[in-house]
ROLUMKOL-836317 format. One record per residue (C-alpha): residue in one letter; x, y, z. Coordinates in steps of 0.2 Angstrom, whole numbers, always signed. Example, Ala and Ser with C-alpha at 12.3 -4.5 7.8 and 13.67 -1.06 7.14 Angstrom:
BEGIN
site mimar=A	x=+62	y=-22	z=+39
site mimar=S	x=+68	y=-5	z=+36
END
This chain:
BEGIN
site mimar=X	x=+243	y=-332	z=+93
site mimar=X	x=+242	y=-337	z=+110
site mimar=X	x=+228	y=-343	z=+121
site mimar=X	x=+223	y=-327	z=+129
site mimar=X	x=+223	y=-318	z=+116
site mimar=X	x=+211	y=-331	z=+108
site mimar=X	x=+201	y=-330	z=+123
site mimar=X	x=+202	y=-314	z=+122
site mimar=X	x=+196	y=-310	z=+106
site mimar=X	x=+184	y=-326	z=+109
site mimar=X	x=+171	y=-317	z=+122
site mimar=X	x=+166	y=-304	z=+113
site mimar=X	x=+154	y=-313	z=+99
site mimar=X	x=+152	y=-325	z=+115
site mimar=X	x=+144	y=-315	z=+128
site mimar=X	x=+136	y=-308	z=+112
site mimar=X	x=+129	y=-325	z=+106
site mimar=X	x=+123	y=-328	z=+128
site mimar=X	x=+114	y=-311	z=+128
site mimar=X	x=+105	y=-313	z=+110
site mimar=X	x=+99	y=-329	z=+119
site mimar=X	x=+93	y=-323	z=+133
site mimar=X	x=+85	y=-306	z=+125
site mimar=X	x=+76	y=-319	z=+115
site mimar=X	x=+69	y=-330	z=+131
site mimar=X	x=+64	y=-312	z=+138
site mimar=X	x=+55	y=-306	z=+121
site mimar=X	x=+47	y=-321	z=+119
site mimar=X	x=+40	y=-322	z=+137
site mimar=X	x=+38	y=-302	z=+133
site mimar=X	x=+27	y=-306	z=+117
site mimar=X	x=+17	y=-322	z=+128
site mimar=X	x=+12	y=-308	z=+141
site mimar=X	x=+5	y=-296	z=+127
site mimar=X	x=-5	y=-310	z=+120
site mimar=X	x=-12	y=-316	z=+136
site mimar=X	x=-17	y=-298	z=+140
site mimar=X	x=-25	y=-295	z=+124
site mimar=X	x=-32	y=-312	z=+126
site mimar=X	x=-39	y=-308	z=+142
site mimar=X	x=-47	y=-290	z=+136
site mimar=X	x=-54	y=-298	z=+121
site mimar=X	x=-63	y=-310	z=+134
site mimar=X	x=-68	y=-295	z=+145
site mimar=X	x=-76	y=-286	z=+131
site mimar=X	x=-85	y=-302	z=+125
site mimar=X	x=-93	y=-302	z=+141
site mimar=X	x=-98	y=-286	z=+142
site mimar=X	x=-106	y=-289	z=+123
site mimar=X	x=-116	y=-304	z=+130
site mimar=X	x=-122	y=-297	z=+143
site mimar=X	x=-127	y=-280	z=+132
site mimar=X	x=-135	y=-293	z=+119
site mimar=X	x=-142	y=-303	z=+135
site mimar=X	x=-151	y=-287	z=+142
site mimar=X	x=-158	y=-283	z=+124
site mimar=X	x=-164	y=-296	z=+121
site mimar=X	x=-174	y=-297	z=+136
site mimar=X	x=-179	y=-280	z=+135
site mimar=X	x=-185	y=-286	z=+116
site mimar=X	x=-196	y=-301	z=+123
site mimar=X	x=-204	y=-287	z=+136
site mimar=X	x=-210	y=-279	z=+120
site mimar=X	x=-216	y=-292	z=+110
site mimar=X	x=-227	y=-296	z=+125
site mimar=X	x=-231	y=-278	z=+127
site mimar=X	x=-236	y=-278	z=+108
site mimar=X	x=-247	y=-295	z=+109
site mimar=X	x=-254	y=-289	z=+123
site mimar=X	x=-258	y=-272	z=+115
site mimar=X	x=-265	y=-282	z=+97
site mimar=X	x=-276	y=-292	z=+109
site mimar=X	x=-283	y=-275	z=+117
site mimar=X	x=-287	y=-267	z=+100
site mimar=X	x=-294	y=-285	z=+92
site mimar=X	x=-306	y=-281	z=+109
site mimar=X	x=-309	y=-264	z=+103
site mimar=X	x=-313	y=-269	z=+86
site mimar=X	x=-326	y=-281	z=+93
site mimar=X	x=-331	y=-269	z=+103
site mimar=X	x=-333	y=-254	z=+87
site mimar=X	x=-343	y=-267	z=+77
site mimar=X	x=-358	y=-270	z=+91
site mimar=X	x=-359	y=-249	z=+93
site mimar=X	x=-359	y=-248	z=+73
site mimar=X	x=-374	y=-263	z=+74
site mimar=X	x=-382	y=-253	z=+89
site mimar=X	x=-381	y=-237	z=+79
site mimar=X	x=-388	y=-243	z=+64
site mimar=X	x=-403	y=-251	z=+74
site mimar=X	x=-406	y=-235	z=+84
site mimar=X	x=-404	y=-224	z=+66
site mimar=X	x=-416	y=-235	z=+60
site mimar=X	x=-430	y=-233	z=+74
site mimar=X	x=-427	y=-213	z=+73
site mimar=X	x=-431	y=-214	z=+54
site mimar=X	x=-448	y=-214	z=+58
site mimar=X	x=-450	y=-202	z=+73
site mimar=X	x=-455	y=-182	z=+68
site mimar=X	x=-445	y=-169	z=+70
site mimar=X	x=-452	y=-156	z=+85
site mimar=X	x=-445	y=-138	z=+83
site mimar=X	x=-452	y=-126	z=+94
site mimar=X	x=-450	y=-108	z=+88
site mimar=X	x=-452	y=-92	z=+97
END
């Protein structure tokens, strides 16, 4: 056999062996990309998230304040319910004495 028919049959699992190479570089560098992209939508939907849970929760401290505010209101109604019940009482008690007037025709 002589040396160009060595080299001949040589290149072929050559340039084979070269383009597996490089097809590797170029599907790792493919695969880094895809990552990085999923990476970088995970992020993006992480700060929408925070900002949704960010917007809740102030939107949940607004009500507890509404809510105290609205407990603090009907505590001053209750107060208020008592004193007419006590003013009713006293005023049923001073009518339990006056007459009845029924005019008739």
């Amino acid at each position: 056999m002589d040396w160009i028919a060595l080299i001949t049959v040589a290149i072929a699992p050559l340039t084979a062996l070269a383009g597996w190479f490089a097809g590797k570089r170029k599907r790792n560098n493919d695969f880094l990309h895809q990552m990085q992209s999923s990476i970088n939508n995970l992020v993006a939907e992480n700060t929408k998230l925070l900002n949704d849970i960010i917007t809740v929760k102030k939107q949940n401290m607004e009500l507890l304040i509404q809510n105290e505010v609205m407990r603090q209101k009907l505590s001053d109604l209750e107060e208020q319910n008592i004193l007419f019940k006590e003013e009713i009482t006293v005023l049923n008690h001073k009518l339990e004495n006056v007459k009845t007037i029924t005019r008739t025709k």
